[in-house]
N, CA, C and O atoms as a printed pandas DataFrame, in Angstrom:
     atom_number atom_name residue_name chain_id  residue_number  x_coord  y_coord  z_coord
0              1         N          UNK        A               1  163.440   59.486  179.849
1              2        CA          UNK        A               1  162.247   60.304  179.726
2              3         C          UNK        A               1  162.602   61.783  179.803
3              4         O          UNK        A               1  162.179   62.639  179.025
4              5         N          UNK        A               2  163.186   61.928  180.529
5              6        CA          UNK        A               2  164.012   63.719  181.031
6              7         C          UNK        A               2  164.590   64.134  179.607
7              8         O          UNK        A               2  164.497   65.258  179.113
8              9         N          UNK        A               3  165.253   62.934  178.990
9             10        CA          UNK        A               3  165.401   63.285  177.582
10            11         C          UNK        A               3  165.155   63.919  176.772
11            12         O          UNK        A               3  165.736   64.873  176.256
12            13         N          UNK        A               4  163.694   63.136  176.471
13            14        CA          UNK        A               4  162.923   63.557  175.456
14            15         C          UNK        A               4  161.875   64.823  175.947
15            16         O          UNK        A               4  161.176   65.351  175.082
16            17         N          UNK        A               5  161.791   65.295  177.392
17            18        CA          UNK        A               5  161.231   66.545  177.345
18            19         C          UNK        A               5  161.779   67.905  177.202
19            20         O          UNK        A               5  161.286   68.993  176.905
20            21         N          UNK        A               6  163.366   67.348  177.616
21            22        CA          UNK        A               6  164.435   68.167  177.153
22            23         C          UNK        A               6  164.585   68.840  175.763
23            24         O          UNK        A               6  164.642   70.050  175.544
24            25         N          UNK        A               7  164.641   67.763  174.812
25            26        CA          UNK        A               7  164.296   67.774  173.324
26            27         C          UNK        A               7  163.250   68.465  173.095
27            28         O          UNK        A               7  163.515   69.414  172.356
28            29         N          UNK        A               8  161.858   68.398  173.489
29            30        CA          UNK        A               8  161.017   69.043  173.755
30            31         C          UNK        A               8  160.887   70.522  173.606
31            32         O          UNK        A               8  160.440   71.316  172.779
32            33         N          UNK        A               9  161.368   70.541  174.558
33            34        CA          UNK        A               9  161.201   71.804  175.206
34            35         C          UNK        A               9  161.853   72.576  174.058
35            36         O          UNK        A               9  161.215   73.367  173.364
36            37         N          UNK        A              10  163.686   72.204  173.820
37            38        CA          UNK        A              10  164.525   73.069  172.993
38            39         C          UNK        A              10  163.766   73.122  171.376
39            40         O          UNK        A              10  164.016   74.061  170.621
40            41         N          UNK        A              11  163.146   72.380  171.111
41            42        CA          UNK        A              11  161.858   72.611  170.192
42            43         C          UNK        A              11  161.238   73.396  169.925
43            44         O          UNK        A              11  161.121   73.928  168.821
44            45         N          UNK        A              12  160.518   73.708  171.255
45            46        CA          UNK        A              12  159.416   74.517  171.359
46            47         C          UNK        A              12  160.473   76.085  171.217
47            48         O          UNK        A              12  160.586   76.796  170.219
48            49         N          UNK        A              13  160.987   76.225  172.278
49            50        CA          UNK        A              13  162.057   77.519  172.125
50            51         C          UNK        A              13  162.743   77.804  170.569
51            52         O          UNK        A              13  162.988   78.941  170.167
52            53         N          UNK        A              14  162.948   76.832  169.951
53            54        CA          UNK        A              14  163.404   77.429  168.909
54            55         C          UNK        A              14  162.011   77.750  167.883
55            56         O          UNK        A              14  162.066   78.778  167.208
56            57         N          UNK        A              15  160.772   76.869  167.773
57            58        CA          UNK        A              15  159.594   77.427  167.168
58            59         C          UNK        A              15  159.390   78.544  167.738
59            60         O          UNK        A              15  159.197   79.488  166.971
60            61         N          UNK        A              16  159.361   78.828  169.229
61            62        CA          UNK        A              16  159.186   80.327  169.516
62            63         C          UNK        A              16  160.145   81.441  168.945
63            64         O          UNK        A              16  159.582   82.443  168.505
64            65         N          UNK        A              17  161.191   81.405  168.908
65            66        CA          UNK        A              17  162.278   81.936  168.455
66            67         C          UNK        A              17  161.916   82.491  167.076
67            68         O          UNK        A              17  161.923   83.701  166.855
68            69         N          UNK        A              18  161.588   81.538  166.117
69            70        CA          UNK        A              18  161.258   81.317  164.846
70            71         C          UNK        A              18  160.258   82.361  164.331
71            72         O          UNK        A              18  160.334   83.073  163.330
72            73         N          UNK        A              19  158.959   82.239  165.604
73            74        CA          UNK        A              19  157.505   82.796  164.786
74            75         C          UNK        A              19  157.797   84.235  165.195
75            76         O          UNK        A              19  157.255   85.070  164.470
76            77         N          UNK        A              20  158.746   84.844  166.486
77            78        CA          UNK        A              20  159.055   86.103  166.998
78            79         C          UNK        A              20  159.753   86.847  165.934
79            80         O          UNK        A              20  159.652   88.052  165.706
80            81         N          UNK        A              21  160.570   85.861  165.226
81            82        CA          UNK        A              21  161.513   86.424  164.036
82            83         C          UNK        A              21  160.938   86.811  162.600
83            84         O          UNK        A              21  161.475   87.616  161.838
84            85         N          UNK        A              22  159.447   85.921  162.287
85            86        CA          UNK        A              22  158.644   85.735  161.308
86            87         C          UNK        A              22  158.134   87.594  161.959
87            88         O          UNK        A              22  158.651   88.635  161.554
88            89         N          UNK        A              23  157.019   87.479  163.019
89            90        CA          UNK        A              23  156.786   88.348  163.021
90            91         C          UNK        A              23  157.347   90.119  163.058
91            92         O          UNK        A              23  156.662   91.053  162.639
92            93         N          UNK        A              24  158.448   90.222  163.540
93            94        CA          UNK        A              24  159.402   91.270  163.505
94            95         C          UNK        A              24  159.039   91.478  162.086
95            96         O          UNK        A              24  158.120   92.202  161.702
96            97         N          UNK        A              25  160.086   90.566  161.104
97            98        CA          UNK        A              25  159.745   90.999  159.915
98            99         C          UNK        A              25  158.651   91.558  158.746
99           100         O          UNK        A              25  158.728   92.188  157.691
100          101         N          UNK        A              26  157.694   91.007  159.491
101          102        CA          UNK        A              26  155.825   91.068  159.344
102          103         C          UNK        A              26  155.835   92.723  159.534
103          104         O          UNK        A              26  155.846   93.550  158.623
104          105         N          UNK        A              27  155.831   92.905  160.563
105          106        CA          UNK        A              27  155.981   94.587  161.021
106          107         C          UNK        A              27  156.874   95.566  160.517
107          108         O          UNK        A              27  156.762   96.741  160.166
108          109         N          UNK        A              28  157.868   94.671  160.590
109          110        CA          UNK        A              28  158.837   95.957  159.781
110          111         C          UNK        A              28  158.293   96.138  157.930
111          112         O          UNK        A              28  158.182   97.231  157.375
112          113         N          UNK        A              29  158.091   95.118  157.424
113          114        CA          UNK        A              29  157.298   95.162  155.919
114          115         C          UNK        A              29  156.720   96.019  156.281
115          116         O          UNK        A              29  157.273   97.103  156.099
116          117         N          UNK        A              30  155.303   96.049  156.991
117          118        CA          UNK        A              30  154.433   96.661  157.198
118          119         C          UNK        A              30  154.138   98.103  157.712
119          120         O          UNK        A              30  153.056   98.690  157.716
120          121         N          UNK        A              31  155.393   98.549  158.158
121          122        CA          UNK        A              31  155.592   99.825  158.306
122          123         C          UNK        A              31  156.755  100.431  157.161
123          124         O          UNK        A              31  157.006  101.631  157.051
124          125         N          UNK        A              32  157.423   99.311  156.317
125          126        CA          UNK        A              32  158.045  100.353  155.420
126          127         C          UNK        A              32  156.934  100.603  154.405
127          128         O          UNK        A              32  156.901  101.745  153.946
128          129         N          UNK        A              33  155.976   99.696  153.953
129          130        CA          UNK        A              33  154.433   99.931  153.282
130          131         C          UNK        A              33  153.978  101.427  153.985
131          132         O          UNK        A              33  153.517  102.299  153.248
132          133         N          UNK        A              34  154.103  101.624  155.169
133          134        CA          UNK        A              34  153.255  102.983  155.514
134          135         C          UNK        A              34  154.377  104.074  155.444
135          136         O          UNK        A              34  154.061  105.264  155.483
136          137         N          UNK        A              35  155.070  103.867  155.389
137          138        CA          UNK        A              35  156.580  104.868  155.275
138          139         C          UNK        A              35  156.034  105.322  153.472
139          140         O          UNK        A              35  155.763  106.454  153.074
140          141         N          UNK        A              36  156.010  104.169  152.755
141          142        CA          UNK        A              36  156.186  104.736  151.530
142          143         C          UNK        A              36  155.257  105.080  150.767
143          144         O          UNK        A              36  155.352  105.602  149.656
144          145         N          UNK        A              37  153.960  104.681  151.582
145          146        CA          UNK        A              37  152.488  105.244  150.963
146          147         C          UNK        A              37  152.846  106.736  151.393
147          148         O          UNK        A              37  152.602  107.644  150.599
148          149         N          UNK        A              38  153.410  107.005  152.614
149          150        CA          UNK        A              38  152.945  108.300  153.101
150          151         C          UNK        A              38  153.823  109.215  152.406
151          152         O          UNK        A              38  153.791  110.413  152.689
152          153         N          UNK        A              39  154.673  108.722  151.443
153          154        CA          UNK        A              39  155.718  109.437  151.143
154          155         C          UNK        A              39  155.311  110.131  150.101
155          156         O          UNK        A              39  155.621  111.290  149.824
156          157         N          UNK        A              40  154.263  109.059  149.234
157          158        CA          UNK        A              40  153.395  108.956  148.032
158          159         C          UNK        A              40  154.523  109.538  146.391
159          160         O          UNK        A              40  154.206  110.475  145.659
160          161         N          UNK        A              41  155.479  108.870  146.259
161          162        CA          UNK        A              41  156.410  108.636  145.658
162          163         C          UNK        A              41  156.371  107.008  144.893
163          164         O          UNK        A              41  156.841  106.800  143.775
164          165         N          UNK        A              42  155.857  106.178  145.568
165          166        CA          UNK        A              42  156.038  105.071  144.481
166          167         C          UNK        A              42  154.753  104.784  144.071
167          168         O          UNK        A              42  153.815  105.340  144.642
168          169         N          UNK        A              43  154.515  103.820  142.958
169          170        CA          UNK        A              43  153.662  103.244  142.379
170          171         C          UNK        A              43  152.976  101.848  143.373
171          172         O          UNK        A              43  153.787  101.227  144.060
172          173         N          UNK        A              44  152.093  101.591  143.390
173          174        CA          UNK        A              44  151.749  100.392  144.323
174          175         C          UNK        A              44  152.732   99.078  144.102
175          176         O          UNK        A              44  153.346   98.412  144.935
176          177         N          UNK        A              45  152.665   98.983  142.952
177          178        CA          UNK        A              45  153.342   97.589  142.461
178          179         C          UNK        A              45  155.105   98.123  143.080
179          180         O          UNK        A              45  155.748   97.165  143.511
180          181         N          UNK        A              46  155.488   98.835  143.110
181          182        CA          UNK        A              46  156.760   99.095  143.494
182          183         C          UNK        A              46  156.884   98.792  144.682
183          184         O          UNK        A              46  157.899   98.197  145.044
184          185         N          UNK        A              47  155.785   99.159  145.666
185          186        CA          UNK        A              47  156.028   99.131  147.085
186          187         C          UNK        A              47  155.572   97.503  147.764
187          188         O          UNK        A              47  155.687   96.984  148.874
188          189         N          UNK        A              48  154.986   97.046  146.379
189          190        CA          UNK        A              48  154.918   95.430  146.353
190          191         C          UNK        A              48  156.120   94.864  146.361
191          192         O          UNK        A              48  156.369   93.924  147.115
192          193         N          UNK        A              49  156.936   95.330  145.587
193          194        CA          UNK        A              49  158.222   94.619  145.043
194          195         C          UNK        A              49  159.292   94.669  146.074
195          196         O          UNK        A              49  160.009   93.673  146.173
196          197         N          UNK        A              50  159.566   95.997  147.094
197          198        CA          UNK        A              50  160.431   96.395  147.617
198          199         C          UNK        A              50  159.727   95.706  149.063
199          200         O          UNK        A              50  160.567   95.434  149.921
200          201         N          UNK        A              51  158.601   95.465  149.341
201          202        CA          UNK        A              51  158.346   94.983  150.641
202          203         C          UNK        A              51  158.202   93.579  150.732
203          204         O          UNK        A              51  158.510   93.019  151.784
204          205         N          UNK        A              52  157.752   92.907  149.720
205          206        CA          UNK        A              52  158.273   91.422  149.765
206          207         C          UNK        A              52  156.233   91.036  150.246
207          208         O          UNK        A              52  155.852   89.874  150.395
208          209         N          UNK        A              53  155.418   92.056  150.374
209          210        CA          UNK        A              53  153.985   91.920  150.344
210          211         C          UNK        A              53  153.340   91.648  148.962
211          212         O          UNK        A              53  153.898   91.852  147.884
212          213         N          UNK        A              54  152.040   91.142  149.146
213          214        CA          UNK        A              54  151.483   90.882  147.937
214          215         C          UNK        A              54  150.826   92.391  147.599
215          216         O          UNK        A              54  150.697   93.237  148.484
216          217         N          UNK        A              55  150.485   92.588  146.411
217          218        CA          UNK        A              55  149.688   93.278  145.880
218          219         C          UNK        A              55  148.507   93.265  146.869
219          220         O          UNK        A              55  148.797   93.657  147.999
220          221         N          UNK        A              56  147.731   93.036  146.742
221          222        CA          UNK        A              56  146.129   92.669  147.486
222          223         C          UNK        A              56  146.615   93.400  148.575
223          224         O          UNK        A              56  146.133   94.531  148.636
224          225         N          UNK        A              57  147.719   93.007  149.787
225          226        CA          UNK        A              57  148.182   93.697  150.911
226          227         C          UNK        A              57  147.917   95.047  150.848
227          228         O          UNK        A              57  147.043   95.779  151.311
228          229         N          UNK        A              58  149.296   95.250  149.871
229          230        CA          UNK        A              58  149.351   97.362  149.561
230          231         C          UNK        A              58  147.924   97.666  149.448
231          232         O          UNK        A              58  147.321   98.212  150.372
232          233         N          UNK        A              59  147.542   97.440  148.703
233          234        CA          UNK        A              59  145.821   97.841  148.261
234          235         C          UNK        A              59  145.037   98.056  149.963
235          236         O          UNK        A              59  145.029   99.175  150.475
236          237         N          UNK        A              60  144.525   97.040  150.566
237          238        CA          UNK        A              60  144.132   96.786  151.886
238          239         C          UNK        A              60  144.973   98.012  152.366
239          240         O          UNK        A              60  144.565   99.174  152.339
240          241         N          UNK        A              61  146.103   97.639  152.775
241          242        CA          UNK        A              61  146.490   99.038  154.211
242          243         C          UNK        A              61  146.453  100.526  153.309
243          244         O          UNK        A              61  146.461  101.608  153.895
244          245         N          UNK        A              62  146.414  100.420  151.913
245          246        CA          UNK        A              62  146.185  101.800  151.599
246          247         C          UNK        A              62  144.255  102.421  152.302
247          248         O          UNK        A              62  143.786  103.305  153.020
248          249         N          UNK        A              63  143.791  101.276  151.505
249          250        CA          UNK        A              63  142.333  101.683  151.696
250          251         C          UNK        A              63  141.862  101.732  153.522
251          252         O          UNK        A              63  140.834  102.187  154.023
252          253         N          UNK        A              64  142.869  101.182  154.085
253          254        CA          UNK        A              64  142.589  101.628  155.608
254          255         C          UNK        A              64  142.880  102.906  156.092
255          256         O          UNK        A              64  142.285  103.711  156.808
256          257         N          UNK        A              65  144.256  102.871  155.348
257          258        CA          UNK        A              65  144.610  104.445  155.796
258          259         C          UNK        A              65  143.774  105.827  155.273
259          260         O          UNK        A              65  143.628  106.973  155.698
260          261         N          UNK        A              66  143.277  104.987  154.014
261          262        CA          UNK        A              66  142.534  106.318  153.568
262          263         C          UNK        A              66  141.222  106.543  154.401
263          264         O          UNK        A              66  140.704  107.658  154.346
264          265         N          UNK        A              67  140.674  105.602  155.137
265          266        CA          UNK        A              67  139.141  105.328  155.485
266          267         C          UNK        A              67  139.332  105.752  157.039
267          268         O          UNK        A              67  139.627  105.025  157.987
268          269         N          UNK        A              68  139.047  107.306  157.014
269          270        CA          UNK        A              68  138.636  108.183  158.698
270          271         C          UNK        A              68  138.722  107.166  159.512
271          272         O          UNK        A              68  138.522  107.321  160.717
């Protein structure tokens, strides 16, 4: 039984591991998106391409940033 909660557990730690690593990357996209809006040098679709975000995304955090 100690076994399988063992197993368990090293499970769970590596899904945690996993979604911490998902998210890092989430953020870092998401701030090179505000790096390069603010730079206002690329085209939207460019900053699609280079951030690995969808279209729809860029659009959204532009129209936030623009909105006081």
């Amino acid at each position: 039984m100690c076994k399988v909660f063992e197993e368990l557990r090293q499970e769970g730690i590596q899904e945690g591991i996993q979604e911490g690593m998902q998210r890092g990357e989430e953020r870092r996209s998401i701030q090179l998106v505000h790096d390069m809006l603010a730079a206002g040098k690329y085209a939207l679709e460019e900053i699609a391409a280079l951030s690995g975000l969808p279209l729809s995304e860029i659009q959204r955090i532009q129209a936030a940033r623009e909105t006081p």
